[in-house]
Residue frames relative to the residue before (quaternion, step in Angstrom):
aa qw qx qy qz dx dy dz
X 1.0000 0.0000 0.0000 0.0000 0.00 0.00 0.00
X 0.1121 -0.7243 0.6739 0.0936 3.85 -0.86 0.98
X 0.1646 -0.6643 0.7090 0.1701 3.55 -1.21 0.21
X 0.0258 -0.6559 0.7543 0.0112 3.44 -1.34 1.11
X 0.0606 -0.7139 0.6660 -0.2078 2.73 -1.62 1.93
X 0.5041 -0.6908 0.5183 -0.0062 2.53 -0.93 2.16
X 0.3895 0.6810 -0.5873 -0.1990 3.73 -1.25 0.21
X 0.0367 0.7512 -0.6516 0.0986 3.58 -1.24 0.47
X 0.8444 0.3010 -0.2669 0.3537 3.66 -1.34 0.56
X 0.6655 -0.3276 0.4016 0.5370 3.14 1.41 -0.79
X 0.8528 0.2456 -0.1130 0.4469 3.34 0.93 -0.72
X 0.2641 -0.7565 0.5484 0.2394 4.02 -0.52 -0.02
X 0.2261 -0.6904 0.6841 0.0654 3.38 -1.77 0.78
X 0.0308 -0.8436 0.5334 0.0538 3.42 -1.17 0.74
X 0.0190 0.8644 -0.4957 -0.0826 3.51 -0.49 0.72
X 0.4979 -0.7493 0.2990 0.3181 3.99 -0.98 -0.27
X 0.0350 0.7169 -0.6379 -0.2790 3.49 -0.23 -0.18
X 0.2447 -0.5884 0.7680 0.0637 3.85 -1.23 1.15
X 0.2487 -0.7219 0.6449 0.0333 3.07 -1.56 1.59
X 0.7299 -0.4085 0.2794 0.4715 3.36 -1.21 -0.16
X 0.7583 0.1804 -0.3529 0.5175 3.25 -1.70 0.77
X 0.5956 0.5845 -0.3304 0.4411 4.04 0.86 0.25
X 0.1011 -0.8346 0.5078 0.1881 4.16 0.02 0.67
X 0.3649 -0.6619 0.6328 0.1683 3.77 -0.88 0.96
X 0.5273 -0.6937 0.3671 0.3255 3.01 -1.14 1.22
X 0.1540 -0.8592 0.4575 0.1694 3.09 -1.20 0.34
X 0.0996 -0.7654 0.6357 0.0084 4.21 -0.15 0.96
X 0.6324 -0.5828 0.4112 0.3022 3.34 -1.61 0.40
X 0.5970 0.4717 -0.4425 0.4747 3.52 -0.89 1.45
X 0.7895 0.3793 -0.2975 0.3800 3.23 0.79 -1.16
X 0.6141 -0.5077 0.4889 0.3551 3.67 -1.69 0.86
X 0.6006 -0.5447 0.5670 0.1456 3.12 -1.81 1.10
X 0.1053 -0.7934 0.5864 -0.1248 3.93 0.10 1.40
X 0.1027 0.8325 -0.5253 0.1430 3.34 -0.31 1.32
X 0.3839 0.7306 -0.4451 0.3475 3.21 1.36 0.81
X 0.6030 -0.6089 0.2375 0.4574 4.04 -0.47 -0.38
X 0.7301 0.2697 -0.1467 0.6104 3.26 1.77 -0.60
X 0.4678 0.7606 -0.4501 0.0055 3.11 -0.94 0.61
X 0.5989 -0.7271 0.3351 -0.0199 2.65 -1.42 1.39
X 0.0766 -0.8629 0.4939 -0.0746 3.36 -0.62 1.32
X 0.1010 -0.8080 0.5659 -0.1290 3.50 -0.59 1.28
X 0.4285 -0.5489 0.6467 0.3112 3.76 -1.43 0.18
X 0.2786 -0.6436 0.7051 0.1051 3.60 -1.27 0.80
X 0.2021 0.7683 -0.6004 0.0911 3.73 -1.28 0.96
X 0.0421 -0.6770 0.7347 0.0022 3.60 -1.25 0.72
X 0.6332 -0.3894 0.6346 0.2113 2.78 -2.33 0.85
X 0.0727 -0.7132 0.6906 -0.0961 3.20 -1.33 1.61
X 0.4102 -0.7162 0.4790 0.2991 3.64 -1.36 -0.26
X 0.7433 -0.1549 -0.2043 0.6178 3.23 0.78 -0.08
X 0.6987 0.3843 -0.4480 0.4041 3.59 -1.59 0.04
X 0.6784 0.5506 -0.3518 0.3360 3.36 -1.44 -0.46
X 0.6049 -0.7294 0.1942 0.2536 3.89 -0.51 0.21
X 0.5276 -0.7367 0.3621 0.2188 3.64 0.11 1.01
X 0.0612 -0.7819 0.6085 -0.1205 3.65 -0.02 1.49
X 0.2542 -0.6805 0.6448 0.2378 3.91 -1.26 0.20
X 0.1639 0.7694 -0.6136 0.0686 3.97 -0.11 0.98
X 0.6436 0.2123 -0.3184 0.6628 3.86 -0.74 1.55
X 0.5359 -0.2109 0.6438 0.5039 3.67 -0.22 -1.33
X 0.8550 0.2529 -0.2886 0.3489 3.75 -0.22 0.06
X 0.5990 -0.6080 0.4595 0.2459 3.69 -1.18 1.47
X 0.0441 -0.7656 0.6246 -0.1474 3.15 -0.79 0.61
X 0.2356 -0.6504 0.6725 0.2629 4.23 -1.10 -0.07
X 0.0575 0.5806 -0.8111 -0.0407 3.11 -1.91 0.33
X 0.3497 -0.6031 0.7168 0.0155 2.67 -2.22 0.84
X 0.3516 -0.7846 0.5048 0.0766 3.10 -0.77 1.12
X 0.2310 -0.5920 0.7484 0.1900 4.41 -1.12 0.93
X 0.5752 -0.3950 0.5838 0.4150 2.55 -1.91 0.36
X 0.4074 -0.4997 0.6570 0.3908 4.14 -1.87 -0.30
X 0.1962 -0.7274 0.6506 0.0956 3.16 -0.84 1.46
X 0.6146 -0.5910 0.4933 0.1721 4.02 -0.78 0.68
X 0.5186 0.7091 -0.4778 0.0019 3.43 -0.34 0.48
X 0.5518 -0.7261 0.3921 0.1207 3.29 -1.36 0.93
X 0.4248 -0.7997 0.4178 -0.0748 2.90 -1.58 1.08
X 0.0492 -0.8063 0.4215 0.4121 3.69 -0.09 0.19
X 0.8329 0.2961 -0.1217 0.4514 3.90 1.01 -0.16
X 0.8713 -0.2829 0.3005 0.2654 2.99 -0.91 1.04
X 0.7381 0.3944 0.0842 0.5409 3.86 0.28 -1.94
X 0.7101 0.4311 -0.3351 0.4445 3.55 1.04 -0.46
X 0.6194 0.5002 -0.2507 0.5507 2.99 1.10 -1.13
X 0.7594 0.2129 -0.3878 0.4771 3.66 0.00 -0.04
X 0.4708 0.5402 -0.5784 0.3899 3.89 0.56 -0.10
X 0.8381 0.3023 -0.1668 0.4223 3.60 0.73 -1.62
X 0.4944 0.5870 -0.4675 0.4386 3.72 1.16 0.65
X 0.5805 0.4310 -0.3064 0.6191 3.54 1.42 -0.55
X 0.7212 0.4563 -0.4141 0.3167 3.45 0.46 0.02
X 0.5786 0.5231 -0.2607 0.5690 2.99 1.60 -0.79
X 0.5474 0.5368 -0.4244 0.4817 3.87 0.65 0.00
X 0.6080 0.5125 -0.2622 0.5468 3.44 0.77 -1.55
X 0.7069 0.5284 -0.2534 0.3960 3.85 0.25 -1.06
X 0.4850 0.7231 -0.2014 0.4487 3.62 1.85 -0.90
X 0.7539 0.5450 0.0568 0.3625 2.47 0.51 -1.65
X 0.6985 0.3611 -0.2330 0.5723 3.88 0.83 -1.30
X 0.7295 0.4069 -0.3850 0.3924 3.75 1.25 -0.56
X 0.7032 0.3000 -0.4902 0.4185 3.76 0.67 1.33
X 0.7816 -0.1732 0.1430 0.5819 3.31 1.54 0.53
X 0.7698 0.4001 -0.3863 0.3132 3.52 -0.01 -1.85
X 0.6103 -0.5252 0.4716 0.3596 3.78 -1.27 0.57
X 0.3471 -0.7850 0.4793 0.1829 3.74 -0.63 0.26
X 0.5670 0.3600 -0.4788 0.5655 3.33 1.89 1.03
X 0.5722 0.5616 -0.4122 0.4328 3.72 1.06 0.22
X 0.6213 0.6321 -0.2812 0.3679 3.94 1.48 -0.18
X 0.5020 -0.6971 0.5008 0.1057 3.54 -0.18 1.43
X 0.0287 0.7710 -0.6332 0.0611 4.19 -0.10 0.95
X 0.2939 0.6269 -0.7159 0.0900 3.78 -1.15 0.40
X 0.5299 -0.6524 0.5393 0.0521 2.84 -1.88 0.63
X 0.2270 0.8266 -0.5149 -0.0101 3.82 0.60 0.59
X 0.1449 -0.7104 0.6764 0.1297 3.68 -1.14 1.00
X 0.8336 -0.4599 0.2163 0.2162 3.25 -1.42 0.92
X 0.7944 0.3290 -0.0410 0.5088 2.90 0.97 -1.36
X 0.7305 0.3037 -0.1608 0.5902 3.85 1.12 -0.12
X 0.6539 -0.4837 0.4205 0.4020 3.83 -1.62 0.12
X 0.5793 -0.6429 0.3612 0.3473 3.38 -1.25 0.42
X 0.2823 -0.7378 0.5743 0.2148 3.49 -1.08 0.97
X 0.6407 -0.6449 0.3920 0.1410 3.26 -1.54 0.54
């Protein structure tokens, strides 16, 4: 299991990539991922009203939360190329720039890679 963790704005996001021999969770809705890596994340945009009051810069703002849709990988390098993208991608949809966001890669058992 790697964890990629986004930070930027003030605030940080973390999702998973589950490797082989490792089951991703699994709740009703989500697609049946039967690749070796795959990566799960929260989805969020900037709304106006409703949804849940975050501080990103110094300034309040809402988000609305997606379900994390699952998707699969066949290698290692993909999954984390497109987990840092999907952080970066997080990120520009409540504002923060997507060269000011901070990406590493920390697995459980070792220091955090870059």
């Amino acid at each position: 299991m790697l964890l990629v963790r986004g930070h930027g704005g003030g605030t940080a996001l973390t999702g998973t990539i589950f490797e082989p021999g490792e089951d991703p969770p699994s709740y009703k809705g989500a697609p049946d991922e039967n690749a070796p890596f795959v990566w799960v994340c929260d989805e969020f945009y900037e709304v106006d009203s409703g949804g849940t009051e975050m501080t990103i810069n110094d300034e309040s703002i809402r988000i609305a939360f997606e379900s994390p849709m699952p998707r699969g990988f066949e290698t290692r390098e993909q999954a984390k190329k497109m987990a840092k993208e999907h952080i970066r991608t997080q990120f520009a949809r409540i504002g923060v720039p997507t060269s000011s966001v901070r990406v590493e890669t920390l697995s459980p058992d070792a220091r955090p890679e870059s």
